[in-house]
N, C-alpha and C positions, 0 to 999 in steps of 0.2 A: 519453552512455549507450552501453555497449557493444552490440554487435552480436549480436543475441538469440538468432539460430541457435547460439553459442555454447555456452550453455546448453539448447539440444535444441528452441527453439522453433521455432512455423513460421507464417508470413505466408500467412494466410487472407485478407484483405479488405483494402479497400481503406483510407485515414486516413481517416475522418470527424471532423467538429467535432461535441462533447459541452460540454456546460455542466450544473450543477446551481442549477435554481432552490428557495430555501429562503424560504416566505413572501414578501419584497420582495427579497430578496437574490438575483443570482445570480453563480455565479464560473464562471470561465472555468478549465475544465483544461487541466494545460500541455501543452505538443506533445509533451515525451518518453511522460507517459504517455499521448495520443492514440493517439501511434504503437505503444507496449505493446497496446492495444486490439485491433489488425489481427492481432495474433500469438495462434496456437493454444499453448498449453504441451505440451509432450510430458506422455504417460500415467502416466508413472511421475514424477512431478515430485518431489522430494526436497534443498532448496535448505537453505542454512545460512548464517547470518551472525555478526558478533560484536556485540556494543554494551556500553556501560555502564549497569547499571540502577539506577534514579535514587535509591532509597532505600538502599541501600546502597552505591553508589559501584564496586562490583564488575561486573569482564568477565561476563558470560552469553550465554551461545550461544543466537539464537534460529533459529527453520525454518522453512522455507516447503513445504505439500506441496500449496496449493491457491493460484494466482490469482482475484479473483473479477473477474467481466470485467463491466460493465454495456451496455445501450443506452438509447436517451433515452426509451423506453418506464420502466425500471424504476430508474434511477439516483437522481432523486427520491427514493424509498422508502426504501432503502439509507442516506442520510445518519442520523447519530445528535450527540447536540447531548453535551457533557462534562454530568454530573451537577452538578458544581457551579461549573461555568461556563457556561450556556445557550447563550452568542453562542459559544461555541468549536464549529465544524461541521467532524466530521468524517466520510469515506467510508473505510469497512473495503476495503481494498485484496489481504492476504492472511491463509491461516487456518495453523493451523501442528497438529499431530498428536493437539495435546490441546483443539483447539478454539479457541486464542486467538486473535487479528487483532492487524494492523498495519493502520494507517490512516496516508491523508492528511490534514492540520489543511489543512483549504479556507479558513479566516479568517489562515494565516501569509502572509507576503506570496511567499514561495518554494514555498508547499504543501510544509510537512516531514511526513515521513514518520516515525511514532511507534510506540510501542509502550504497550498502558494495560494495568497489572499485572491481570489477573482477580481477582485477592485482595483488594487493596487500590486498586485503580484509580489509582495511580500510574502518570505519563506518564514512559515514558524515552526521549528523544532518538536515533533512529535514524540517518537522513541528512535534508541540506539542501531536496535532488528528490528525485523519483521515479528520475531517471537517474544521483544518486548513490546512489541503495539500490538498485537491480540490477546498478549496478557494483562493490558487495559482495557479492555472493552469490558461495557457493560450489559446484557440486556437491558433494553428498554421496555417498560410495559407499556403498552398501548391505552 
């Protein structure tokens, strides 16, 4: 994972251990995004990536203008389970200008990082980690 101040952030706290417990289940988050945890995003955040989206096979640009940061108070909550896969648990990770998220799949053995269509809830294939979907981000200029 690249080096976050890059991207305008800034190292608040210190690493803590975070896990999500789901009924009996609980996974262990990985250390890249642990350490994303302790970092503030700068105010004007405005991040951009590329992917292929899965129903059409086509490049789309997706954004990031919001990180959501959890603590072991409220992470819990936050999980949402795929509509027509129950066991598939995922944590919304970022929100993008028109409302949508990208998520972590907490049940992949890497925690891939997705994208699910709001239209059609189609999953598209983002990165492998957490620390390879931040070392696609681009700044965006305004």
């Amino acid at each position: 994972m690249r080096d976050l101040s890059t991207l305008g952030f800034t190292q608040i706290r210190e690493v803590c251990e975070l896990s999500v417990l789901t009924g009996e289940q609980q996974f262990k988050l990985p250390d890249d995004y642990l350490i994303f945890l302790s970092y503030e995003p700068p105010e004007d955040l405005n991040l951009s990536f590329k992917f292929i989206e899965s129903t059409t096979s086509q490049e789309w640009e997706g954004q990031v203008i919001e990180f959501l940061h959890y603590t072991a108070s409220d992470i819990n909550q936050a999980v949402v389970a795929v509509p027509d896969n129950p066991e598939r648990i995922l944590l919304p990770i970022s929100v993008d200008a028109g409302g949508n998220y990208s998520y972590m799949d907490l049940t992949s053995a890497s925690k891939q990082i997705i994208d699910v269509g709001y239209e059609t809830g189609a999953i598209s294939f983002l990165a492998e980690t957490f620390g390879d979907f931040i070392d696609m981000l681009q700044v965006e200029d305004e």
